[in-house]
Biotite code that builds the C-alpha atoms (Angstrom):
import biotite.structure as struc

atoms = struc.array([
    struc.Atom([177.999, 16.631, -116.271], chain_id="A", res_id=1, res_name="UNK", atom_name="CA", element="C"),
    struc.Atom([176.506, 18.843, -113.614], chain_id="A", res_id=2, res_name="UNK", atom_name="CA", element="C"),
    struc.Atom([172.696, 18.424, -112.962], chain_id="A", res_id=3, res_name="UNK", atom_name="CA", element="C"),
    struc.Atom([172.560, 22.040, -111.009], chain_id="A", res_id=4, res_name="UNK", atom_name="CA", element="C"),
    struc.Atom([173.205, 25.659, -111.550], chain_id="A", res_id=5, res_name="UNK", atom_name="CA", element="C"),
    struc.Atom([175.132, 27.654, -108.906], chain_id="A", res_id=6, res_name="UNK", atom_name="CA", element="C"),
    struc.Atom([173.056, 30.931, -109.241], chain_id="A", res_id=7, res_name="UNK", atom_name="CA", element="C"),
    struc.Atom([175.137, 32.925, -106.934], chain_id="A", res_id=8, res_name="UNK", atom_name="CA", element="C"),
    struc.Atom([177.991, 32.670, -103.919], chain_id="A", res_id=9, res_name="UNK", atom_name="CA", element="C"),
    struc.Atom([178.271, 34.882, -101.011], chain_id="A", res_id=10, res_name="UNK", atom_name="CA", element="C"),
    struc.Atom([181.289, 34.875, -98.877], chain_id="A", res_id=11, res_name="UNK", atom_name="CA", element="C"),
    struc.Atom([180.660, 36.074, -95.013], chain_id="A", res_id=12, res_name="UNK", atom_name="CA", element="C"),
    struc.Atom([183.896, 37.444, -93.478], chain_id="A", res_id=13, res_name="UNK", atom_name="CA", element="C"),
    struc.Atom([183.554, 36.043, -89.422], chain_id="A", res_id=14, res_name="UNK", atom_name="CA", element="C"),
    struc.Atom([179.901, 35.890, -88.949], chain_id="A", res_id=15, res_name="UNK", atom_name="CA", element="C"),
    struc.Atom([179.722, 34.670, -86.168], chain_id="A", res_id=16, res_name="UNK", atom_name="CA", element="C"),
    struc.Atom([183.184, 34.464, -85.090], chain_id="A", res_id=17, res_name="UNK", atom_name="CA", element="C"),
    struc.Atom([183.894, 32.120, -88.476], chain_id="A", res_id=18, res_name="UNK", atom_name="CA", element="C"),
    struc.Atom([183.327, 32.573, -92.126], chain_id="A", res_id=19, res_name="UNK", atom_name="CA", element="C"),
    struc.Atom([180.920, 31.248, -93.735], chain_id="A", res_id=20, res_name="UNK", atom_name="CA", element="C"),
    struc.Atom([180.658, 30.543, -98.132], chain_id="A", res_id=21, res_name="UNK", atom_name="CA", element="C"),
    struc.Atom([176.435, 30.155, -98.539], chain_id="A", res_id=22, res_name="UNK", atom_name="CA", element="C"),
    struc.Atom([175.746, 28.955, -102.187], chain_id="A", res_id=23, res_name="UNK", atom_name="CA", element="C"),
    struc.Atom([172.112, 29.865, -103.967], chain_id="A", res_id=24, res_name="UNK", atom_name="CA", element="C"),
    struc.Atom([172.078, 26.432, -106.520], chain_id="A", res_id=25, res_name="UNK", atom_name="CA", element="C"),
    struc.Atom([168.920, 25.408, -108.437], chain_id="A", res_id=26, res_name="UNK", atom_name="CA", element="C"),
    struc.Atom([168.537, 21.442, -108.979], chain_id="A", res_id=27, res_name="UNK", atom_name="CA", element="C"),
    struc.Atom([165.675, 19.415, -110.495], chain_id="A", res_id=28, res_name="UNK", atom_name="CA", element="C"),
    struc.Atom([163.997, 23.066, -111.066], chain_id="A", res_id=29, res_name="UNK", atom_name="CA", element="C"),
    struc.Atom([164.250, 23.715, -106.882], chain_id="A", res_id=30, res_name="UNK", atom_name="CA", element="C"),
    struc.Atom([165.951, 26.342, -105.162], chain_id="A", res_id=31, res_name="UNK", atom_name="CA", element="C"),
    struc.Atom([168.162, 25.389, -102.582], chain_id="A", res_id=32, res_name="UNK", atom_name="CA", element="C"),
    struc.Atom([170.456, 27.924, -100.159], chain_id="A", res_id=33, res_name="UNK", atom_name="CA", element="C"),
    struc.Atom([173.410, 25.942, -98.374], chain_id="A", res_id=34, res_name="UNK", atom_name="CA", element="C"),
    struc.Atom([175.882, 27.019, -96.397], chain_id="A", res_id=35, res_name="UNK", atom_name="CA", element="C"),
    struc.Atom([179.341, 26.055, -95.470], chain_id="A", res_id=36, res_name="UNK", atom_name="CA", element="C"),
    struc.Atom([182.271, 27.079, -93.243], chain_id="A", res_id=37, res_name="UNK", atom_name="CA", element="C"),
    struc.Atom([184.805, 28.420, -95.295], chain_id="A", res_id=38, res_name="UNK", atom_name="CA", element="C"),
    struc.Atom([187.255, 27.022, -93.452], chain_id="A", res_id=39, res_name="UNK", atom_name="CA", element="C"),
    struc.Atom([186.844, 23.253, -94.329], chain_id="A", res_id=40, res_name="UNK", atom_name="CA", element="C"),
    struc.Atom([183.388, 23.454, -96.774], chain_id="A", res_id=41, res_name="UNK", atom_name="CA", element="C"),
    struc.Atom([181.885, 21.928, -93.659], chain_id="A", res_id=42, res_name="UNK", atom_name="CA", element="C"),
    struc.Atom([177.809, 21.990, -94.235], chain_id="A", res_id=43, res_name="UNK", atom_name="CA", element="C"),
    struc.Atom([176.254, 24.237, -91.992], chain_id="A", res_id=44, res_name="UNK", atom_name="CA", element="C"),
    struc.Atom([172.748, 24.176, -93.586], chain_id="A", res_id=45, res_name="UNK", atom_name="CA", element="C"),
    struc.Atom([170.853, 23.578, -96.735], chain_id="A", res_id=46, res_name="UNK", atom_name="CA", element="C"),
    struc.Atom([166.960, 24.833, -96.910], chain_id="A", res_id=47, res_name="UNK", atom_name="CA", element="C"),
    struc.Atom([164.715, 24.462, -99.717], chain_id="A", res_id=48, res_name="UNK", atom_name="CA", element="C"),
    struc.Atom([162.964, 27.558, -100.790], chain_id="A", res_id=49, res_name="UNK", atom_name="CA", element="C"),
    struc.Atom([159.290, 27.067, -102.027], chain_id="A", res_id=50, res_name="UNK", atom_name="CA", element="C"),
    struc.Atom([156.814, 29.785, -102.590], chain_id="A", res_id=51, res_name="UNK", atom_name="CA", element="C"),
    struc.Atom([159.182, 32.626, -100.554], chain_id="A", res_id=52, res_name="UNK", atom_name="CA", element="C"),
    struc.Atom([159.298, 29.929, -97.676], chain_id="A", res_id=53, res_name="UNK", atom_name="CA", element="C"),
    struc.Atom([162.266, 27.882, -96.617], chain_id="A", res_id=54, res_name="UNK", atom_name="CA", element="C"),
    struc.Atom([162.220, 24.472, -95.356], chain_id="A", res_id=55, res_name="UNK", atom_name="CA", element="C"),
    struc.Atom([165.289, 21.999, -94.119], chain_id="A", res_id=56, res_name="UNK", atom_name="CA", element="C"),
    struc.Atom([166.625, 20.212, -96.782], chain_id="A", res_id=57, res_name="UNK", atom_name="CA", element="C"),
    struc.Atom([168.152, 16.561, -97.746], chain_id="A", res_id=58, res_name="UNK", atom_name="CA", element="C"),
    struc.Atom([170.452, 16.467, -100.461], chain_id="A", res_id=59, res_name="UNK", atom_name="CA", element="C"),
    struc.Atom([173.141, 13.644, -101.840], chain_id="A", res_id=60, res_name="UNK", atom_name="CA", element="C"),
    struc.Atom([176.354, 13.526, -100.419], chain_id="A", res_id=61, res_name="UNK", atom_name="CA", element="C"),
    struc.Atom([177.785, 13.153, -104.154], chain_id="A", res_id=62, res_name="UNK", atom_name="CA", element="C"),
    struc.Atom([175.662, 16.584, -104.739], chain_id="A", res_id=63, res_name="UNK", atom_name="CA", element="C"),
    struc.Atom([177.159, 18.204, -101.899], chain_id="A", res_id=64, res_name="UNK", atom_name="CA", element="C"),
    struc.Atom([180.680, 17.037, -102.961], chain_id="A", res_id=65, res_name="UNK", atom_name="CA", element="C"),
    struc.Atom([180.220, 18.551, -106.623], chain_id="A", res_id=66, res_name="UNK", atom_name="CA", element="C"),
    struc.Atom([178.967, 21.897, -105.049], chain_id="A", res_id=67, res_name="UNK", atom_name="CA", element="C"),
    struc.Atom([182.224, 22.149, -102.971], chain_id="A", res_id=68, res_name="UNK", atom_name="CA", element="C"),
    struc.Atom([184.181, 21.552, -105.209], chain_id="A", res_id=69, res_name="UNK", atom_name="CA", element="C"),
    struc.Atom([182.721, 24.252, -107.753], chain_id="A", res_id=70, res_name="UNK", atom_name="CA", element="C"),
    struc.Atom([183.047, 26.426, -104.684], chain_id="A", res_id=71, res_name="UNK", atom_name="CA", element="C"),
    struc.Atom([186.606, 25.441, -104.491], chain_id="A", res_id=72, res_name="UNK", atom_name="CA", element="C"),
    struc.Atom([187.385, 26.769, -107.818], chain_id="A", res_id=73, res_name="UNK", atom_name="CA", element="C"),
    struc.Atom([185.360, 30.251, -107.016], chain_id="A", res_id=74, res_name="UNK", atom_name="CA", element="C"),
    struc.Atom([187.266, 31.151, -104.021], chain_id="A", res_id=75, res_name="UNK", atom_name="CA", element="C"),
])
């Protein structure tokens, strides 16, 4: 059973020279933005937003590896 909520998904056609897939997903009521090369689902970055301010974040491997594969299925 999934313990987040993908809230939305936006695809970036060759931002800078690549595409990128960045994922808004809300887990353990926290908002989290991530993004990934479209190309492989490589991470590129995951913040943690807190009171409109963003901050680095850490999150499971196995909770990285459910996202991509939800973004899998989306695109």
């Amino acid at each position: 059973m999934k313990t987040y909520e993908m809230t939305n998904i936006i695809i970036d056609d060759e931002s800078y020279g690549e595409e990128h897939v960045t994922v808004e997903v809300t887990f353990e009521q926290q908002n989290y933005i991530i993004t990934f090369q479209k190309s492989d689902l490589e991470l590129m970055n995951a913040w943690i937003v807190e009171d409109d301010k963003t901050m680095p974040a850490n999150l499971s491997e196995d909770l990285m590896d459910s996202i991509r594969e939800d973004i899998k299925k989306k695109i």
